[in-house]
Structures are given as structure tokens and as C-alpha cells.
C-alpha positions in Angstrom: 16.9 10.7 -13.0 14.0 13.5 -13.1 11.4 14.5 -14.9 12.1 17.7 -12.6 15.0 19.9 -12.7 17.9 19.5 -9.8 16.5 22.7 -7.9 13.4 20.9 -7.2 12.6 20.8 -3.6 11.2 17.8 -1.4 9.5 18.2 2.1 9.2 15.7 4.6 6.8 15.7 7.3 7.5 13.8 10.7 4.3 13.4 12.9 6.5 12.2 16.4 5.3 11.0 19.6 7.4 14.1 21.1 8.2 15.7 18.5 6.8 16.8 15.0 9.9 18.0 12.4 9.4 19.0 9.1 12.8 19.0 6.6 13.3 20.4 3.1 16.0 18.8 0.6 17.4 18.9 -2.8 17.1 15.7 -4.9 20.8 14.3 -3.5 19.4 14.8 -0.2 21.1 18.4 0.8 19.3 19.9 3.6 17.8 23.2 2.9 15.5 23.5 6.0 14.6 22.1 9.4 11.6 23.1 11.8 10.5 21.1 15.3 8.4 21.8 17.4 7.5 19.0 21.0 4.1 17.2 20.5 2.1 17.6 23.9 0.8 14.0 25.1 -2.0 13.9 27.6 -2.1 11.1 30.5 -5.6 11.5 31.3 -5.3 8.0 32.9 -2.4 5.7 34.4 -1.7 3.6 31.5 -3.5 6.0 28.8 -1.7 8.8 27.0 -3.4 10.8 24.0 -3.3 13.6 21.8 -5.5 16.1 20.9 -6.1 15.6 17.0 -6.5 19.3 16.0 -3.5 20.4 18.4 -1.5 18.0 16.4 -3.0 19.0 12.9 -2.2 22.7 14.1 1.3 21.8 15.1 2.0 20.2 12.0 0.8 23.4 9.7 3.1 25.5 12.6 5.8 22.9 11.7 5.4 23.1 7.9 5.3 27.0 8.2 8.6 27.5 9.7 10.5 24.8 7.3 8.7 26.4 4.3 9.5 30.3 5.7 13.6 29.0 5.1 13.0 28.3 1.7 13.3 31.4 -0.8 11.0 29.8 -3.5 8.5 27.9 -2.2 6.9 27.2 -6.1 10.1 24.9 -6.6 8.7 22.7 -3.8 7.3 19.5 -5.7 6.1 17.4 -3.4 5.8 16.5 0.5 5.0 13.6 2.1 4.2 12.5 6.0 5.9 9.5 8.0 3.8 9.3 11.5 4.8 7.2 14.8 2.7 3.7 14.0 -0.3 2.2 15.3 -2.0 5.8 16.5 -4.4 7.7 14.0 -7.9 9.8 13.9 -11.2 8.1 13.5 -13.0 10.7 11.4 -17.4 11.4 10.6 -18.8 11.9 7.2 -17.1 15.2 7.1 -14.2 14.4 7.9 -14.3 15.7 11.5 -12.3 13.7 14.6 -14.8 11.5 16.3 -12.3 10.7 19.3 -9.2 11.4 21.0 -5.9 10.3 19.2 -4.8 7.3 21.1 -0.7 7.2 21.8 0.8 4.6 20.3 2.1 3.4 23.3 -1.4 3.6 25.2 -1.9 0.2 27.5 -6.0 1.0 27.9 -6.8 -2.2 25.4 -6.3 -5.1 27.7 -9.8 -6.6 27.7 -10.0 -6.0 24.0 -6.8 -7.7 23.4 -8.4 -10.8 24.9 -11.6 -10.9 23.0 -9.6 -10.7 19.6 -7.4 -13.2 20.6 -9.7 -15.9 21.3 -10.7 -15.6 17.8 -7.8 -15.6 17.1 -4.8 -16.8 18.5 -1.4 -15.5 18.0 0.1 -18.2 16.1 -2.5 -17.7 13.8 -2.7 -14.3 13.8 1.4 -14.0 13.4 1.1 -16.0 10.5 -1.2 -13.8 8.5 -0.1 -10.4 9.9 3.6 -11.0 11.2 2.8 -9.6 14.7 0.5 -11.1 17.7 -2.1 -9.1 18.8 -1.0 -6.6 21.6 -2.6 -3.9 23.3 -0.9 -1.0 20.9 -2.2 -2.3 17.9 -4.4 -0.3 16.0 -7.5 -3.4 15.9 -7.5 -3.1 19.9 -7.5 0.6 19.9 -11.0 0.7 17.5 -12.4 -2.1 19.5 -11.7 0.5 23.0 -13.6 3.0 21.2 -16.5 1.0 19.8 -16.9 -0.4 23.3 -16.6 2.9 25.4 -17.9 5.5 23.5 -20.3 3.8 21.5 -22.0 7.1 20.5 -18.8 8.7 18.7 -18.3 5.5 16.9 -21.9 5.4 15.5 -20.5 8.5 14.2 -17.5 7.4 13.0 -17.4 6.2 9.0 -13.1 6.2 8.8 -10.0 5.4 10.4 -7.2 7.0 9.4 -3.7 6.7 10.4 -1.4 10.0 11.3 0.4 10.0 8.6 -2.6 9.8 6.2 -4.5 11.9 7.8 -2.3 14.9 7.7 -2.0 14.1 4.1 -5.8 14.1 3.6 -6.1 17.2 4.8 -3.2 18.7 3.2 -5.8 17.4 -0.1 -4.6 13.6 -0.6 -6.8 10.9 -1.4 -8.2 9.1 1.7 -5.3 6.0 1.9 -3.2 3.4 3.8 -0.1 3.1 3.7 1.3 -0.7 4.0 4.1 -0.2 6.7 1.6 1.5 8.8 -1.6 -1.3 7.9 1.1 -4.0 9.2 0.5 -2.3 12.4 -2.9 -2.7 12.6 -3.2 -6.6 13.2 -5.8 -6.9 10.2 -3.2 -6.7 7.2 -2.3 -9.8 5.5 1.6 -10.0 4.5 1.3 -12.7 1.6 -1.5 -10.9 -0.3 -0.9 -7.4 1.1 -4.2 -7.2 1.5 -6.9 -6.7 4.8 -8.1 -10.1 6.1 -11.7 -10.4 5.9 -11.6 -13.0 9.1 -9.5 -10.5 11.4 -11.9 -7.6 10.4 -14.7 -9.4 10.9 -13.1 -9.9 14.2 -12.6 -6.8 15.4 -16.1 -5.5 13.9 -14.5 -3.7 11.1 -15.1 -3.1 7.8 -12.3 -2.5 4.3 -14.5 0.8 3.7 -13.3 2.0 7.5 -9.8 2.4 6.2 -8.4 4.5 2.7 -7.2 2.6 -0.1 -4.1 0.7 0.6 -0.9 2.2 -1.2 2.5 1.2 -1.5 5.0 3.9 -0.2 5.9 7.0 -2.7 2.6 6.5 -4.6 1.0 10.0 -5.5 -2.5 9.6 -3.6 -2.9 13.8 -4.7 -2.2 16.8 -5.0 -1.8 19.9 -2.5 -5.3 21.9 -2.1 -5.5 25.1 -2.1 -7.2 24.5 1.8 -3.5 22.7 2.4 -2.0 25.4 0.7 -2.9 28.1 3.1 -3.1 26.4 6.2 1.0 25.5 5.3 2.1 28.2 2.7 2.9 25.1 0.5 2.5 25.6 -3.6 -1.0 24.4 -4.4 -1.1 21.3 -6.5 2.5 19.9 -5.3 2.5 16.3 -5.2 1.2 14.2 -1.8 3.1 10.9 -1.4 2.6 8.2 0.2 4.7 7.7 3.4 4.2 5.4 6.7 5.6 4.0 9.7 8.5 6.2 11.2 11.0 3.4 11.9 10.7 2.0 8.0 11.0 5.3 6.7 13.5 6.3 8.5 15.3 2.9 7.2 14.5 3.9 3.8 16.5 7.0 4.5 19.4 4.6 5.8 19.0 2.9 2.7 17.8 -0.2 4.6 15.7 -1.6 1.8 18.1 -4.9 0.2 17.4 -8.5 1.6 19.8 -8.5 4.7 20.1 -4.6 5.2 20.1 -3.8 8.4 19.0 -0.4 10.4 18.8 0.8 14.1 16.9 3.1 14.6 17.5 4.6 18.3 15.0 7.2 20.0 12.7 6.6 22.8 12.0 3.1 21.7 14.6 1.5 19.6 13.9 -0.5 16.2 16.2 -2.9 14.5 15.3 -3.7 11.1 15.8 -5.8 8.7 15.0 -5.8 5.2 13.4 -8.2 3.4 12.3 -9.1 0.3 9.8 -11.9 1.0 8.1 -12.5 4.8 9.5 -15.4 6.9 7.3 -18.5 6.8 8.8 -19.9 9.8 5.9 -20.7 12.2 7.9 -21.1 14.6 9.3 -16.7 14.3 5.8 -16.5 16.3 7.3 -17.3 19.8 9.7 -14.6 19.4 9.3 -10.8 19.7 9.8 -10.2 15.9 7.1 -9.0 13.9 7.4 -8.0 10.2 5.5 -6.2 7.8 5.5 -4.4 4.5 8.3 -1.8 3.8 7.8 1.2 2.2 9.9 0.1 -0.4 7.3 -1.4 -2.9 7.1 -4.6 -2.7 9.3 -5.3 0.0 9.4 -6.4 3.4 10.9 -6.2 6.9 11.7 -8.0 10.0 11.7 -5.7 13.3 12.8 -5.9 16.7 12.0 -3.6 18.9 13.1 -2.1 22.4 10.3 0.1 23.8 12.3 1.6 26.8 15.6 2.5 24.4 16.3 6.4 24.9 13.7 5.8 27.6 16.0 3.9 30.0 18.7 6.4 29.7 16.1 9.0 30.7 15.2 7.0 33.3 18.6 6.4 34.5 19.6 10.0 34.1 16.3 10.7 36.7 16.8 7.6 39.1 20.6 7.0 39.4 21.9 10.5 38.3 20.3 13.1 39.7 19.0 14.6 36.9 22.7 15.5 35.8 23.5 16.1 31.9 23.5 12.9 29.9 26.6 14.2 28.2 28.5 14.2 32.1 27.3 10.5 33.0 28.2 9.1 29.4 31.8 10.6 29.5 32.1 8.9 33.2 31.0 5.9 31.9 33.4 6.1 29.2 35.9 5.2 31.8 34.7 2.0 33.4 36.2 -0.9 31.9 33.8 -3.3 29.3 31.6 -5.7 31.9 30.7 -2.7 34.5 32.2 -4.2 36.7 29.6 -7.4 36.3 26.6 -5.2 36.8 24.4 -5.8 34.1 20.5 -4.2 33.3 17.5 -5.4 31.8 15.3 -2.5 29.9 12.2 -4.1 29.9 11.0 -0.8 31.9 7.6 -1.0 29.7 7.5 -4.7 28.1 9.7 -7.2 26.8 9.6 -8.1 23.3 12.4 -10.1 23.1 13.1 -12.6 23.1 9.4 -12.7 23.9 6.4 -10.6 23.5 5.6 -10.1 27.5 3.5 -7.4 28.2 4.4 -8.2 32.3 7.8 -7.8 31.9 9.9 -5.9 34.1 13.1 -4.1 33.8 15.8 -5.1 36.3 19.8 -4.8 37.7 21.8 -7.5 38.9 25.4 -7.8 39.9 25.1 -4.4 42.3 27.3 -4.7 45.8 28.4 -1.9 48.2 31.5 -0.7 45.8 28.9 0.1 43.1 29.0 3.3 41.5 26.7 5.7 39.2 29.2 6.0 36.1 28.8 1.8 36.5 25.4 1.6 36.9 24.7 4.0 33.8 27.4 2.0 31.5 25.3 -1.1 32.5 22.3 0.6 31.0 23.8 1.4 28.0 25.2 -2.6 27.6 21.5 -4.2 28.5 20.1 -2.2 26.0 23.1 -3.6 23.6 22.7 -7.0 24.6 18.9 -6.7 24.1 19.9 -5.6 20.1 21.5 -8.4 19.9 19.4 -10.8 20.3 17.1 -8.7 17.6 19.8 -9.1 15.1 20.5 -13.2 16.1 17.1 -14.0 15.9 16.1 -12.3 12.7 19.5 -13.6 10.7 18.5 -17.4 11.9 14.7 -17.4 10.6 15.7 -15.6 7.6 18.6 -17.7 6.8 20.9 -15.0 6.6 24.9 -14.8 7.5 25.4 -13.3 10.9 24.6 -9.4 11.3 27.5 -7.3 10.6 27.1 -4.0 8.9 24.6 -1.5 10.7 23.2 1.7 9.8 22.1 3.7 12.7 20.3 6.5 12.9 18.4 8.7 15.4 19.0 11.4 18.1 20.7 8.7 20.8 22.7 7.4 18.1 24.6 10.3 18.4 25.9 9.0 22.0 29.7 7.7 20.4 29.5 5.7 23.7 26.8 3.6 23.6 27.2 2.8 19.6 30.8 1.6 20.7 29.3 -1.0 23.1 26.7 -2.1 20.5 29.4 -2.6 17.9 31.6 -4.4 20.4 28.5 -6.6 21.4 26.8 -7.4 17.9 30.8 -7.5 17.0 29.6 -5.6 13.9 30.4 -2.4 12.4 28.3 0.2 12.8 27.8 3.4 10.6 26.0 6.4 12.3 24.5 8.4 9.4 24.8 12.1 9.9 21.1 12.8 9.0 20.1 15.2 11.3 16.3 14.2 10.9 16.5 10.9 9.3 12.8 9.7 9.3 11.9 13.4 7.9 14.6 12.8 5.0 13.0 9.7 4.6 9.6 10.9 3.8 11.2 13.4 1.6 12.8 10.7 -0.4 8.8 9.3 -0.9 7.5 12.8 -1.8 10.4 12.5 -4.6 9.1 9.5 -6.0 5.6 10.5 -5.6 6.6 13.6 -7.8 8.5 12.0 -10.1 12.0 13.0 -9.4 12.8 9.5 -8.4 12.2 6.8 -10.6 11.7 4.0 -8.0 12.9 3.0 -4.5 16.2 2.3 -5.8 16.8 5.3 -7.6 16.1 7.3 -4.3 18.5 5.9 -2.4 21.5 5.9 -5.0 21.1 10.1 -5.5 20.3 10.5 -2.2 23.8 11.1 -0.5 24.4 10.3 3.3 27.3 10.3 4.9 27.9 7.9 8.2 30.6 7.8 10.6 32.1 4.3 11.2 32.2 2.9 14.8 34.3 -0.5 14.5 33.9 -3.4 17.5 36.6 -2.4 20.3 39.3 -4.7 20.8 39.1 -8.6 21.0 39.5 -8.6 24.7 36.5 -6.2 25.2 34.4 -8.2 22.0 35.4 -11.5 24.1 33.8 -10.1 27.4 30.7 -8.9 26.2 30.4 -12.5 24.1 30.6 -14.3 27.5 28.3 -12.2 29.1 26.0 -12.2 26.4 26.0 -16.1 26.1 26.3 -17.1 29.9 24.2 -14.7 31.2 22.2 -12.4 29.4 20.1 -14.2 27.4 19.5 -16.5 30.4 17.9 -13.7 32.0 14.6 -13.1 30.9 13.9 -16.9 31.9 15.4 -16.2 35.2 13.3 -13.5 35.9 10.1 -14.1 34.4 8.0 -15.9 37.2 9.4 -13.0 39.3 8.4 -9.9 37.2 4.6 -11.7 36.5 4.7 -12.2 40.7 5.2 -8.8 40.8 3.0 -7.2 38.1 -0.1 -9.2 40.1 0.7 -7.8 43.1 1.3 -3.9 41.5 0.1 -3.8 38.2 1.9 -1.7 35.6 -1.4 0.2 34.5 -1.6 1.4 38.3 2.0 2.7 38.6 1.7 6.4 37.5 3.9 8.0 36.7 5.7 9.1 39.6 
């Protein structure tokens, strides 16, 4: 298996948008250590939301220092690597130095530079080459904010690098770009995994503003001895290359076979699929799936994605709960039959993606009346954002020509709501595992630092000595599987249609960027 010996140690590195979690393991994937610590995210504007880049490099040497103080024998550590939340990173001057604010990922400031890109080119076009239409969180649109408004820290600027790189350079890795993460960016090409000269061109942009493109769990260096005491790790362990937090977390899931599928549930919600070649479909670009490289070499993915996931439940816990322990409205909810009593709930509190990309989207209820309740209103919550997987997981099966969906590996903090992985089982009519990793998308990166160090052979090899152990959630009865079918097919998917006009009346009259956040 190892050119190491089985007490080697692997770190992971999780660069969050609320959190930032560091996690040590053994080569079969035993835990030995766990640090978090809550990322602070500025709002310095409705519709913007930032980090500070040297509050999060700071955090992330905090981070690194309380996993690493666990560990008895720190020399045994062989190799860390860093997954980061996508589309966000640090554009840095000649000497490395932050030039401008680290932009959220899920930062809405990019509107006019969304349209200038896109008349170049269009998002058929652009979905084709990249898997993804241009949207305001793509990287592309966030460097084309910061050419056009700060104009004099951009003259400055000579590189972009993503959070998950970056932390690595510093730590003493080679400037690089890791291909989940570059799929984010709207400029990566998926059938040559390279950057497309066109798309650059059209975003002012240049290869030499980016590192070299790696594949995930390729050594791209070595701990410094500047990483080495700003972290306590061993000087000269191996860097590895990690990426997008969503794939990596599927890699932990072992999420990485043609057909594999992963949901990964936390404030937004990805379903993935692996892949091993991208779907030439043209006609994938008028849904919300994108795809992009996995961080299994060579690879691929198909992704949908739910932006307001654990977000509606915090939402409903504020609005229709009264701030009352998530743990006291699920168990209430437990107890309202399948249906909610024909109340249903649309998350698109932030955007649609599916089965459209519809950045004017708006979340909605229907089915309320006089005799509705709160533990009714909350189940509903928890079925819209079922019924919005599953149209993830029926349009990524028919444009990849693959049987219907029926084994899922879940993983993240909501997943550990028995409740609301019930009702997805019962509505995908699938069985679900929940993996009890703790930190899955930590674990993950760990995994890459192992191949990066050479304890791993390949992608493969990772996942088969990596042990994980999942509970299995089975559909609920056929009567329950029946009702949610009928709702699903009658109604839900009808409802984005329904409601579309109405949402893009309303966002003119009280556009999203001016809401606040009340």
C-alpha cells in the first residue's frame, strides 16, 4: 500500500465559508484529531460578503495548531493538504501579498460583469467548453469586479490564487490550480483540461495569472520551514493537491466510479455525480447542472446544487419557529404524516438552479390555510428541499444515460437530521447511507495529502484503505414513497414554471441585492 509505515499521519485542511476544521488520520482513515474554529464573513454591502485574507490565513495556522497540539508525534505527520469552498480566492503582488479583499463565494456584486462576459460569450457556448454558464459567483466575474473597481490594486496584482492553493503556497507549495476548483472559474476547458485562450481573453486574463494546473493528490511541495512555524507542522512534509469542498468531500464518500452518487448537505447542498467522461449533451445547458473535473485524476462530475439547503432550515428555524432548537421542530415534524398536510415549499431563498439556473428566483409556500401549523410548515421545508434533490439526481441520470439514482452517500453536518434523510430516501425512493465522518471534506483532503505523500498509490487505492462506516436510511413505506411520487410529478416540478413570471415581477419591483439582511 505504502511506501510509509501504518503510523504515518495525514492532515486535512478545510478552508469553510463558516467554518475552517483541520483533521488528522491514520492511513485507514482513523481519526486521531479534530480542531474548528467559525470563519468571520463581512457584509460590507447588501449583496456582498467578504473575508479578510490574513484573518483567514491566521485562522487556518490557529486551526492547524490545535489539530497538530492532539497529536503526540507531530514528525510522523507526512503530508497535509487543503480543500477550500469554490469559486473564492486571493489575488496576490509580486510578493505574494493580498491585493484585495477575499470575495465570498456566494457574493452577488458581479452583475454587470456577468453581462459583458456573456455577450462574448453565451451560455450555450460557454456550457459546452466549461460545463457551467457564466453566473455572478464564478471566479471570471469576480476578477473582472476587481479590474473594473479597483483598478489600482489590480495593476498590482500579477496572480490569482484560489483558497485552497493559497493556504498551500504559503504553507511552501508550488503556486498551482487545482482542476475541481479551475471548473469553477468559467475559463477551464473540460475536454482538454486546459484554460481557454477565448474565455481568458474574455475576461482580460492571462494563463500566467493562475498556478500551474494539477490534478488532485499531486505533490506541488514540501512544508517550509516559514509553514513549519506558523503551524507547528514537520518541515518538509508533503503539500498535496486538494480543491473544491463538495468533490473532496465526495472523494471521502468514495464518490469517484461512473454513476456514484454523493449529497453533500451543509448550507448549500451538492448532489454529485461521478463521471468518468463530461456529458456532450448540448442540450444539459438549459438545466442547472454544471460539471467539472473531479479530484480524482482524470475523472469527472455532474453537480447539482441547492444554495439555500441548511440555509432554509435556518431560516425556518428564525421565521416560523421562533428561534426554537432545530432538534425540538424536527422531532414535531416527525409526527405529521408524509404530504404536510399538502403544504409544500420551494428553497430557492437565494437562486434556483434547478431545474434552471435563475438568479431571480424566489423561494415560496403553497398549500397553507387557517389549520396550518409550525411542525407542518417546517416538515414542508424539509420535503421542498427533497423534491428539489430530486430533480438533481433525474436530470443528471437521463443526460448521462445512467439507470435511475438509487444508492446515495450523504455526508455533512445536516445529514445528521435522521428526519430529513428519511424523506429524501422516500422521495428519490433510494437508499441512502449517512457516512459517520465527522468532518468529511477534511478526511477528504487527508486522503489527497496521502497520495501526495505516497501512502496511497492512486485514487483508488485511497478509497479501498480508507474505512467509513454509513448508516442506512431505506425509503419509508410504499404508501409514503407513493405520495411523495404524486406530489413530485403533479406538482412540484410544475412549480418553478408556475411561479416564475411571479418571482421575476417581484425581484423588479424589490431586487434581491437591496434586501439586507434583515
Amino acid at each position: 500500500m505504502s511506501t510509509h509505515t501504518p503510523d504515518a499521519i495525514l492532515l486535512g485542511l478545510d478552508v469553510g465559508t463558516t467554518n475552517v476544521k483541520a483533521v488528522a488520520i491514520d492511513p485507514s482513515g482513523n481519526q486521531l484529531a479534530l480542531a474548528s474554529r467559525p470563519q468571520a464573513i463581512a457584509y460590507p454591502r447588501p449583496g456582498w460578503a467578504e473575508h479578510d485574507p490574513e484573518a483567514v490565513w491566521t485562522l487556518a495556522c490557529e486551526v492547524l495548531r490545535d489539530a497538530i497540539g492532539q497529536i503526540a508525534n507531530s514528525s510522523r505527520i507526512v503530508g497535509i493538504a487543503v480543500t477550500s469552498m469554490g469559486e473564492a480566492g486571493v489575488t496576490l503582488d509580486r510578493d505574494g501579498q493580498p491585493t484585495g479583499p477575499l470575495i465570498a463565494w456566494f457574493d452577488r456584486r458581479t452583475g454587470q460583469q456577468v453581462a459583458r462576459f456573456s455577450a462574448q460569450a453565451d451560455d450555450r457556448r460557454l456550457h459546452a467548453i466549461t460545463g457551467s454558464p457564466m453566473q455572478p459567483i464564478l471566479t471570471a466575474a469576480k476578477l473582472m469586479w476587481l479590474q473594473d473597481n479597483d483598478p489600482v490594486a489590480w495593476n498590482r496584482t500579477e496572480r490569482f490564487l484560489n483558497v485552497s492553493a493559497w493556504i498551500a503556497h504559503r504553507l511552501g507549495a508550488d503556486p498551482a490550480q487545482d482542476m475541481s476548483l479551475a471548473s469553477r472559474t468559467g475559463l477551464f476547458e473540460l475536454s482538454t483540461r486546459r484554460w481557454h485562450p477565448e474565455l481568458l481573453a474574455a475576461a482580460n486574463l492571462r494563463e500566467n495569472h493562475f498556478g500551474s494546473l494539477s490534478e488532485g493528490g499531486t505533490r506541488i511541495g514540501s512544508v517550509s520551514r516559514f509553514g513549519s512555524e506558523a503551524t507547528g507542522l514537520p518541515i518538509g512534509a508533503a503539500i498535496g493537491m486538494a480543491g473544491h469542498d463538495h468533490v473532496v468531500g465526495a472523494f471521502a464518500a468514495g464518490a469517484i466510479g461512473r454513476g456514484d452518487a454523493a449529497d453533500s448537505i451543509g448550507t448549500a447542498e451538492g448532489l454529485l455525480v461521478a463521471l468518468d467522461a463530461p456529458i456532450a449533451d448540448p442540450a444539459i445547458c438549459e438545466t442547472g447542472i454544471t460539471q467539472g473535473a473531479h479530484v480524482a485524476p482524470g475523472r469527472y462530475y455532474a453537480l447539482g446544487a441547492v444554495y439555500s439547503a441548511g440555509a432554509s432550515i435556518a431560516w425556518a428555524q428564525r421565521a416560523i419557529g421562533s428561534n426554537r432548537p432545530v432538534s425540538d421542530l424536527i422531532a414535531e415534524a416527525g409526527h405529521i404524516p408524509a404530504g404536510s398536510y399538502g403544504v409544500m415549499f420551494v428553497p430557492h431563498l437565494q437562486l434556483a438552479m434547478l431545474p434552471h439556473l435563475d438568479l431571480e428566483a424566489r423561494g415560496a409556500f403553497i398549500g397553507l390555510s387557517t389549520d396550518t401549523k409550525t411542525a407542518a410548515t417546517f416538515r414542508a421545508v424539509l420535503e421542498g428541499l427533497a423534491f428539489e434533490g430530486r430533480i438533481a439526481w433525474d436530470l443528471i441520470a437521463r443526460f448521462a444515460e445512467l439507470d435511475r439514482i438509487t444508492d446515495v452517500r450523504v455526508l455533512g453536518g445536516t445529514a445528521q437530521s435522521d428526519l430529513l434523510v428519511a424523506i429524501k430516501a422516500s422521495v428519490a425512493n433510494a437508499q441512502h447511507h449517512v457516512l459517520q465522518l465527522e468532518q468529511a471534506t477534511a478526511v477528504g483532503a487527508a486522503m489527497l495529502a496521502g497520495m501526495a505523500a505516497g501512502v496511497y498509490r492512486d485514487a483508488d487505492d485511497a478509497v479501498t484503505q480508507v474505512h467509513t462506516q454509513s448508516r442506512v436510511i431505506e425509503p419509508g413505506p410504499a404508501d409514503e414513497i407513493a405520495t411523495y411520487e404524486t406530489m413530485y410529478s403533479t406538482v412540484y416540478r410544475n412549480l418553478y414554471g408556475a411561479l416564475r413570471p411571479l418571482s421575476h415581477s417581484l425581484t423588479r419591483l424589490f431586487p434581491i441585492e437591496s434586501s439586507g439582511h434583515a
